[in-house]
N, C-alpha and C positions, 0 to 999 in steps of 0.2 A: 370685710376683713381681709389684707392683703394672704393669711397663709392660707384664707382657704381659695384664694383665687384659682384658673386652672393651673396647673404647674407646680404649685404652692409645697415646699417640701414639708410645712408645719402640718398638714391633712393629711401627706404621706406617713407620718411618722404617729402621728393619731392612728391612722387606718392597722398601720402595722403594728401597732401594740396587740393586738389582737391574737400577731403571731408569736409576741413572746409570751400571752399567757397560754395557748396552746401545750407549746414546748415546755413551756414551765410546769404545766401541770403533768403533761409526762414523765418529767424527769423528776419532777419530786415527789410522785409516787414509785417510781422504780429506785429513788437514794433511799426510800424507808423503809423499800422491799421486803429484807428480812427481820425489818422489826416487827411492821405487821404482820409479819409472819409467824415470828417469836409469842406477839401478843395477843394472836388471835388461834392461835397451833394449826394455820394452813397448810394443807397436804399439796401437792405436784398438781395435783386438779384446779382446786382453787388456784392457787401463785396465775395457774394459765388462762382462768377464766376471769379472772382481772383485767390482765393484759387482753385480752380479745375482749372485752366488753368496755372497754375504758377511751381515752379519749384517742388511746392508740391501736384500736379497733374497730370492732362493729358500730359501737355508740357513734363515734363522730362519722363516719361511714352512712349513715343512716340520716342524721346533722345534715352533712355535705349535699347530699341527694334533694333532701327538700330546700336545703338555703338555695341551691343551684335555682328553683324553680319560683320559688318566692322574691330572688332578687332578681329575675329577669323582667319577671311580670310586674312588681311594686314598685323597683328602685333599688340602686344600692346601699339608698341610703337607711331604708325599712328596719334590715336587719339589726342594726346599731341602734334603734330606739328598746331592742325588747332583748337581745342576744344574752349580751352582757349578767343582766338580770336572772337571766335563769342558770349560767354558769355559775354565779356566784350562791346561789342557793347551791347546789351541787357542789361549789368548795366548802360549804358550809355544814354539810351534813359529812362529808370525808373529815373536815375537823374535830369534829365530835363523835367521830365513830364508834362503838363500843360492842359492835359484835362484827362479824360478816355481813349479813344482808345490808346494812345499813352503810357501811364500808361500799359494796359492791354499788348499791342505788345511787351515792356518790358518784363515783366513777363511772357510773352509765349517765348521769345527768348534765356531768361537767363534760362530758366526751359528744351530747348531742349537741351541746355550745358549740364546742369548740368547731366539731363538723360544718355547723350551718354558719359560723361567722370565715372559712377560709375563703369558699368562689365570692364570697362581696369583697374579700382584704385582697387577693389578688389584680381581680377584673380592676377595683376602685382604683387602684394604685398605679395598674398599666392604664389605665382612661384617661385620667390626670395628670400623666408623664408628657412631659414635650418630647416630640418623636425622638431629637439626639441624647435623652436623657433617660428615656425609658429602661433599659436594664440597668442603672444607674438606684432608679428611686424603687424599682424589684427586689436591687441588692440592699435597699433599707429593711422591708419585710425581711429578707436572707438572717440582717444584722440581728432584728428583733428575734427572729426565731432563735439564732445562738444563743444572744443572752439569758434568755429566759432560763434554761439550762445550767448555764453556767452560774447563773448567781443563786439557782436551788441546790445544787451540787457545793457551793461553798457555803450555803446555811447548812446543809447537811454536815459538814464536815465542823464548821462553827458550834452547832448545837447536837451533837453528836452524845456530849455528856448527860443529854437530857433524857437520851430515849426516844420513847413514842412522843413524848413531848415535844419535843424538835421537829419529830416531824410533823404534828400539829400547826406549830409555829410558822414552818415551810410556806404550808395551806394557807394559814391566817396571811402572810405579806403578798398571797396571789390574789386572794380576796381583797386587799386594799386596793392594789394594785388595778385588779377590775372595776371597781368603783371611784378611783379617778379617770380610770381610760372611759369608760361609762359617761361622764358627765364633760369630758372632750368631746368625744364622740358625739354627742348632740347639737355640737356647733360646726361639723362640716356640712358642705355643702353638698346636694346630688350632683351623680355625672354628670355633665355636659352630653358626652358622647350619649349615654339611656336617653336624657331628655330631649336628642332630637330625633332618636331612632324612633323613640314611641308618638313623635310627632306627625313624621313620616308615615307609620301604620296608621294613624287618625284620617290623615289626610288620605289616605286610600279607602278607610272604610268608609268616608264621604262620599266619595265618587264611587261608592261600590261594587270596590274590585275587592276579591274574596282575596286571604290573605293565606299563604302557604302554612300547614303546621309546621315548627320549629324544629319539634324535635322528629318529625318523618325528615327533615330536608339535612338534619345532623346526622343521621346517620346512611344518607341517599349520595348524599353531595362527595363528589370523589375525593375533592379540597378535605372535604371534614374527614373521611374516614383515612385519607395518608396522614394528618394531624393527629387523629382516635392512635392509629399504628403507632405512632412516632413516640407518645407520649405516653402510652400506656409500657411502651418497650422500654424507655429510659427509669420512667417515674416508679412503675409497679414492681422491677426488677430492683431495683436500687432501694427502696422503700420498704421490701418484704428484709435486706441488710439494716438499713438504718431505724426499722420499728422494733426489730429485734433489739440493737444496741440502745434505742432512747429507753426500753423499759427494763430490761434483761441486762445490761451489760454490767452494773455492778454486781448484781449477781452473780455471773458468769466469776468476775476478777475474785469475787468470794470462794467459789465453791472451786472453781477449777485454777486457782490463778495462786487460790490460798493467803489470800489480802485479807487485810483487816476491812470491816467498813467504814473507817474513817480513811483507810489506804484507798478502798475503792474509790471511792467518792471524790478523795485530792487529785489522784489521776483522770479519769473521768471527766473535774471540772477544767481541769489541764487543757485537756479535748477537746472541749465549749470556747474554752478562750482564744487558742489558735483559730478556731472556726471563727469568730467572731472579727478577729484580728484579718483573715483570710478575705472573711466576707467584703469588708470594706477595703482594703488594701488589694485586692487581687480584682471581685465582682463586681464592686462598685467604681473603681476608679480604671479597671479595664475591657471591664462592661459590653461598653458602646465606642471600643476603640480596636481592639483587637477581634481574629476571626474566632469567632465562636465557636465552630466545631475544631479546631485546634484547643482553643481552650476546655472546652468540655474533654475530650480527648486526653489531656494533659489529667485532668482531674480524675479520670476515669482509672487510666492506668495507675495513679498514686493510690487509690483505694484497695485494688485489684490486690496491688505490691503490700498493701496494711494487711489484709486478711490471710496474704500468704503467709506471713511473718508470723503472724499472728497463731495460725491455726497447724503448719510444718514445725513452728518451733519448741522450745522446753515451756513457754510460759513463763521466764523470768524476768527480772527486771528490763535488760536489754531489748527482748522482744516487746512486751509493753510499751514500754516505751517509743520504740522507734513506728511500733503498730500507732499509740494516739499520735505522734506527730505527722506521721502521711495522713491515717485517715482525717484526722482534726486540720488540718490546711486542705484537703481534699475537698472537706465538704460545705467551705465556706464559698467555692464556686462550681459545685457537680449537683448531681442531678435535679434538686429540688429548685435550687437560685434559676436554673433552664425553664425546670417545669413550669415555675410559676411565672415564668418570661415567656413560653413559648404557648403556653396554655392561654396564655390573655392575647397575645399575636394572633395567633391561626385560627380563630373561629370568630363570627360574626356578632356585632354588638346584640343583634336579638337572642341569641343562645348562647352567650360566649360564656356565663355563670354558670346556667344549667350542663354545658360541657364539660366546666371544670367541676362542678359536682358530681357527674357522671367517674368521671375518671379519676379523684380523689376515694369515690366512692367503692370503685371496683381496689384500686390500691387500696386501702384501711380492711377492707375486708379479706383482702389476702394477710396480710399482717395480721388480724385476728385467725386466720384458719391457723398461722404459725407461729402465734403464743400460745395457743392451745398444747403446739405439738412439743415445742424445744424446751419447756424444764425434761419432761419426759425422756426428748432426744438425747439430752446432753448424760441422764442419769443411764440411761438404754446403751446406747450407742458410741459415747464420748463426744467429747467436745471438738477433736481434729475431724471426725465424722462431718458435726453440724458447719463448722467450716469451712468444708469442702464444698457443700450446698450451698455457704453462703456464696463464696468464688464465683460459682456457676452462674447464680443470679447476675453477681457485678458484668462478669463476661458477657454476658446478653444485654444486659444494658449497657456499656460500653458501645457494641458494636452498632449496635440501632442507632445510637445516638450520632456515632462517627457518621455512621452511611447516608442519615435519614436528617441532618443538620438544616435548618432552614438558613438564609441570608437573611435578614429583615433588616438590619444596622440601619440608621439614621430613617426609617420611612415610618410616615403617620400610620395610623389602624388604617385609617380609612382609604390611604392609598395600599396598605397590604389586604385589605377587604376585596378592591378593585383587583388587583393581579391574582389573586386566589380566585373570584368567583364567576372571575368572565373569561379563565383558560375555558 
């Protein structure tokens, strides 16, 4: 089949559907937030143990760690026979929810999906990429991830009059949604790149040359640990901002901003569109042309400039607004579109999942420490407070990512494998 050939942008676009049901199922449990909340009479403890145990949390955190480990050793293509399946049970019980615990077992089960299908949607995607196209067919993942968002946020806002119904409804088009992508996904083909790496290994434990542990030489190898640095500084910082905003931020424009939730949720979806619009007009089509630590750079300060606005200002419409339009065009090419670009770049086809599991995993689990803590924060301390914190995060991610930028433009894995592993 020509799209699943290597290169093939129809495989790409399969793989990355993955990321918009991720997204999607984040954001359509944070547009219902306060209904659930309403319907269920959730206290500040709950709203936060949701968020930290959800797909924007520990659960996928947990996901991520073992898909890292299962798609290096199986295949990338492994995870896509069984992933799908068990998110979809997990959207299935959040649809029918009728008390908390059952509510919550949801959102733990749909967030270890979600976790364990990211290091295969990435790595599959940069493997398959022709070297001068690779942050090109990343910025497709980038695109799916927005949408997903965005088109939960404008059901939200569509079936708003329904209630908790709506946001049932939400659930139920991510659940379809997964079972088409489910039954595409059975017609790609494995990497190329796995299948000759693990050829490779065969053909040495023939000749019975012992084979280095993977993950001793991940975190030995000075190549992996200035990559561990690099990525954890951009992703984890930026990420503890953006997991806040995918679950919390209608909220937020509720309680502190004084929105209605149909208000919240228009603006909001606002946010996703520009991202999405960004994603492919900015990442995708400048990708693999222009310098990339310029462009991250660029991205970086636009966020910076949103949350000042955002968290200095009165909270009115003007601030709002001009807050989604930096950050919503920021983040269709800042930290995550890098991450998942520089995360499949910099480390080795034998551990290059389990890495990104690794570091997916430490980021989600910062994000769960700090949904725990911010309804709390923002009712404690204020909201100009938590925005201060957030700032601080962008700033260190900013600056990591300015200093610590790699070159890769136009070069195969396999000639970036060769320049990293033989300084």
């Amino acid at each position: 089949m020509a799209g699943n050939t290597k290169g093939g942008l129809k495989s790409t676009i399969t793989v990355a559907m993955s990321n918009y049901l991720e997204a999607g199922s984040i954001v359509a449990a944070a547009g219902g937030l306060t209904l659930w909340m309403k319907y269920l009479n959730l206290d500040d403890f709950k709203l936060g143990l949701l968020g930290a145990l959800s797909a924007n949390g520990f659960a996928s955190a947990a996901g991520a760690l073992l898909g890292g480990v299962l798609v290096d050793k199986f295949g990338r293509k492994l995870i896509y026979k069984y992933d799908l399946l068990v998110y979809m049970f997990g959207i299935l019980l959040t649809m029918f929810a009728f008390n908390f615990p059952m509510l919550l077992a949801g959102y733990v089960i749909t967030g270890l999906a979600v976790g364990a299908a990211i290091p295969a949607a990435w790595t599959y995607i940069a493997e398959e990429a022709p070297a001068d196209k690779r942050a090109s067919r990343v910025g497709w993942g980038q695109l799916a991830w927005s949408i997903g968002p965005a088109i939960s946020l404008l059901l939200s806002v569509a079936l708003a009059p329904l209630g908790i119904l709506g946001s049932r409804i939400i659930f139920g088009q991510l659940f379809v949604i997964a079972l088409i992508t489910w039954i595409m996904q059975q017609q790609i083909n494995e990497s190329k790149i796995w299948e000759d790496e693990k050829k490779k290994e065969t053909e040495l434990k023939s000749k019975g040359k012992a084979l280095e542990n993977p993950i001793k030489e991940l975190f030995t190898i000075k190549a992996n640990r200035h990559a561990i640095i690099l990525l954890l500084g951009i992703y984890c910082f930026w990420n503890l901002v953006a997991g806040v905003m995918g679950y919390f931020m209608p909220y937020i424009y509720e309680t502190v901003g004084g929105l209605t939730s149909t208000e919240a949720n228009l603006l909001q979806a606002f946010l996703w569109v520009l991202t999405v619009a960004s994603s492919y007009f900015v990442f995708i089509k400048l990708g693999d042309k222009m310098n990339r630590r310029v462009l991250y750079g660029i991205g970086a300060v636009m966020g910076i400039a949103a949350w000042a606005i955002l968290s200095l200002g009165r909270m009115g419409m003007t601030e709002l607004l001009l807050f989604v339009i930096l950050w919503g065009v920021a983040a269709g090419f800042g930290a995550q579109a890098f991450y998942g670009l520089w995360a499949s770049e910099l480390f080795h086809t034998k551990y290059r999942a389990k890495a990104q599991g690794f570091l997916f995993c430490i980021a989600r689990v910062s994000v769960g420490i700090i949904s725990l803590a911010i309804p709390t924060m923002i009712t404690a301390l204020g909201f100009k407070v938590a925005g201060l914190v957030m700032i601080g995060f962008l700033l260190i991610a900013a600056i990591i990512g300015v200093v610590m930028a790699p070159e890769t433009r136009g070069k195969s894995l396999e000639e970036i494998e060769r320049e990293r592993y033989s300084a």
